[in-house]
N, C-alpha and C positions, 0 to 999 in steps of 0.2 A: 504493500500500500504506500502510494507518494504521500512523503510529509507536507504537511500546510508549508514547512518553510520552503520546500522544492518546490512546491506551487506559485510559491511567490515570486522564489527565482521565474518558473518559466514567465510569468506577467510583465514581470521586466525585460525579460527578453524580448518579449513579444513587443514589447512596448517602446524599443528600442529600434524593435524592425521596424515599423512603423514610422517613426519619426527620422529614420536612415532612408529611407523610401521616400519622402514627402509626401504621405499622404496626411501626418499631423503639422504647426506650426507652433511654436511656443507651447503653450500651454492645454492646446486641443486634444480632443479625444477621452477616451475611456474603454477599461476594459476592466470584466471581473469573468469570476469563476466560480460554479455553487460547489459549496464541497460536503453538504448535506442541506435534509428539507427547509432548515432555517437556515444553513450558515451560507455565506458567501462571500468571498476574499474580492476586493476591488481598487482600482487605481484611485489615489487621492485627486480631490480639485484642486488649480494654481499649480501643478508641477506639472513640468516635461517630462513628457513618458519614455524621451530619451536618454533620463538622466536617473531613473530610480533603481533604488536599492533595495530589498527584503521589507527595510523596514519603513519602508514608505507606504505599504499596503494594508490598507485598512479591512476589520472584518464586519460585517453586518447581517441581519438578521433580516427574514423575507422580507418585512416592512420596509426595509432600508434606513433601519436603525443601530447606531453605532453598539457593535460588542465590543471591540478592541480596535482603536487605534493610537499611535505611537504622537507625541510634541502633538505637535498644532494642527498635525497632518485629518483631513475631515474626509468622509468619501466624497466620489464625484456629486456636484450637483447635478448631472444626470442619471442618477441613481434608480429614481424611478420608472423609466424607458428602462433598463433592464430590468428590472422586478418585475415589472408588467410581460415582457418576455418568460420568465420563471414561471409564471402564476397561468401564462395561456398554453407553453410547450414546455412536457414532463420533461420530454428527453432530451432540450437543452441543457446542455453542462458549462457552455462559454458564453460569452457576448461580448460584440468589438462593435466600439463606435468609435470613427475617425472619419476626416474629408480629404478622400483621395482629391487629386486634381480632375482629372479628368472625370471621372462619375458625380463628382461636388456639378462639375461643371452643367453635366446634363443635367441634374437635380433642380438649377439655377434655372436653367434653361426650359422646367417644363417638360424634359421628354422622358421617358421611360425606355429602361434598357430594353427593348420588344425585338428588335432583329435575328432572329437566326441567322447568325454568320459566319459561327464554326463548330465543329462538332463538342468540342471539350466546353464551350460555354451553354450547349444546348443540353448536355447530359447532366453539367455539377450547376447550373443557376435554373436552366429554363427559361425564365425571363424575369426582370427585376423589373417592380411597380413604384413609383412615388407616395409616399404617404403626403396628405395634407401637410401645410405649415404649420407648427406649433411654437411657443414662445417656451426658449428652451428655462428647463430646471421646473417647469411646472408639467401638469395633467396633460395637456392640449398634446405634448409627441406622444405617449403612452397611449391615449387615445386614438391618436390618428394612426399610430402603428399597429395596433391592435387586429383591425381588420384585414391584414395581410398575413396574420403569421401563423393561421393553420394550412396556407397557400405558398408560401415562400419562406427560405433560408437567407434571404437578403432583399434589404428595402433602401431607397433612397429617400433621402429626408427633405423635402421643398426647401428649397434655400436656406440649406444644412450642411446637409454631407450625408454618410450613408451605417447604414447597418447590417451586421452580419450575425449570425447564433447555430451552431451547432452541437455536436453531442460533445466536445473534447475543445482545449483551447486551440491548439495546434488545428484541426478541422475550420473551427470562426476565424483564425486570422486567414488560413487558405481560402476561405470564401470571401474575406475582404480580397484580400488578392486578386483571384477570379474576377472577382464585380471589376477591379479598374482596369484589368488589364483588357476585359471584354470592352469599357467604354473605350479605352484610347486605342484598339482596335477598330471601333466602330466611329471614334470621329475624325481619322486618318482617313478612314475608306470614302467617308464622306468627301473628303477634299480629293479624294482623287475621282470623284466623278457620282460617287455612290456606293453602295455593298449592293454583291450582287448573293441575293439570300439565297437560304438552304429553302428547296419545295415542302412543300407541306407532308410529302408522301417520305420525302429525306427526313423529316423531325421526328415524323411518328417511327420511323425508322431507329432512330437515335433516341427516345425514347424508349424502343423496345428493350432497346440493348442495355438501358439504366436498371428498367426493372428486371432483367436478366442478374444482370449486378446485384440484386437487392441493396440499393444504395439507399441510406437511412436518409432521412427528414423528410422537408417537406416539398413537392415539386407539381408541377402544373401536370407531369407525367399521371400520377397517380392520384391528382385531387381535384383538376379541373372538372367541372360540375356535366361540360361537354363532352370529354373521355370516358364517364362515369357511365354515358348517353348513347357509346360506341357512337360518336359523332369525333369528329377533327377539333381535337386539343386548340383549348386557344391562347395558344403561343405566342402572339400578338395582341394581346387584348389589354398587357398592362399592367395589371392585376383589377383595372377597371372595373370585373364581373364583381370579386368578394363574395363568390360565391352567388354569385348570380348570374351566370358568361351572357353577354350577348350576340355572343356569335359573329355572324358574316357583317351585320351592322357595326357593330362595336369595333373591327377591324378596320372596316372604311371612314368611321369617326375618325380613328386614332392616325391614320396615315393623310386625311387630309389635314389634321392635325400639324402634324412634323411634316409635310411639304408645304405647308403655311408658314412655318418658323423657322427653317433651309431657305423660303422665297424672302421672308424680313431682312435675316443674318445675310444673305446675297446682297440685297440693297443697301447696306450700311457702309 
């Protein structure tokens, strides 16, 4: 059994990848780890997650209330946006919040990672949704995240940055990973002309092979309301549906959508 203080090691670490990466700046980000039904080990607020040590990691209780932490050090004020992940998916064990460049960007921008454009983003994300804006440290993220997270392992936060949670820390910071390296994949492709996507018949395809995998959490693979339907996964929808897919409409929303805001960003 890993000790709490090897835990905390890896938090640091992790916390160091991240801020080596720029996907945090100064003092951005957060990340914790449950290490049973009440406890949970989490990054302090006001520190670089660059620069922590063991005993920068604070412990709290599901409420997101202090059990131990060290000096002055408080948990994050983002606290609550994981708890609320905790309280809707059992078999979350991590959670990483940080503002890649590139995914912050789309976040900023409105668009939802929806493209099928390579195989390894369509099997480990599926597709990444925006949650609402919420005003951070309070209810309004946790709420707005809420409705996505029996549907996806990563959300983008409206002029935020983004979120990742799965069963193991090492697992959530690989799907932060994933989320930005699929955006600045897809906003590359964009400048050079467009992404020219995977078909619909190639997803379901690559989907099959995920559940071949029994690959754990949550994915539009196995929960989209129109798979469920033996109808075509909607893999562009967003995460829009929430469990309500709208189908062939909600696809052609979405794209005159982003060819409205590709025709803005062109005229600037």
């Amino acid at each position: 059994m890993v000790s709490e203080f090897e835990i905390k090691k890896q938090i640091c670490e992790i916390g160091k990848r991240i801020y080596d990466r720029g996907m945090v700046a100064a003092n951005d980000g957060n990340i914790s780890v449950k290490i049973s039904d009440n406890e949970f080990l989490c990054t302090p607020t006001g520190v670089s997650k660059g620069f922590m040590t063991p005993e920068y990691i604070c412990k709290v209780d599901k409420e997101g209330k202090v059990i131990q932490a060290n000096g002055n050090f408080k948990p994050s004020s983002e606290i609550k946006m994981h708890m609320r992940v905790y309280a809707q998916r059992p078999d979350v064990k991590s959670v990483v919040h940080a503002h890649p460049i590139y995914a912050t960007s789309f976040a900023i921008a409105g668009i939802p990672l929806t493209q099928p454009i390579m195989p390894e983003a369509v099997i480990t994300l599926g597709c990444v949704p925006i949650a609402e804006y919420g005003t951070p440290s309070t209810n309004e993220i946790p709420d707005a995240v809420e409705k996505y997270l029996q549907h996806y392992d990563a959300v983008l936060l409206e002029n935020h940055g983004a979120l990742s949670f799965s069963d193991s820390l090492i697992n959530a910071y690989y799907k932060m990973e994933s989320l930005e390296f699929y955006a600045q994949l897809l906003y590359h492709a964009r400048a050079l002309g467009g992404p020219k996507e995977l078909s619909k018949a190639q997803v379901e395809r690559l989907y099959e092979i995920r559940r071949q995998f029994g690959m754990t959490g949550k994915h539009p693979a196995d929960l989209c309301p129109n798979a469920k339907d033996g109808k075509s996964s909607c893999h562009s929808c967003g995460g829009s549906c929430g469990g309500n897919c709208k189908g062939d409409a909600g696809d052609a929303a979405l794209i005159a959508e982003i060819t409205k805001k590709v025709i803005e960003q062109m005229g600037k």
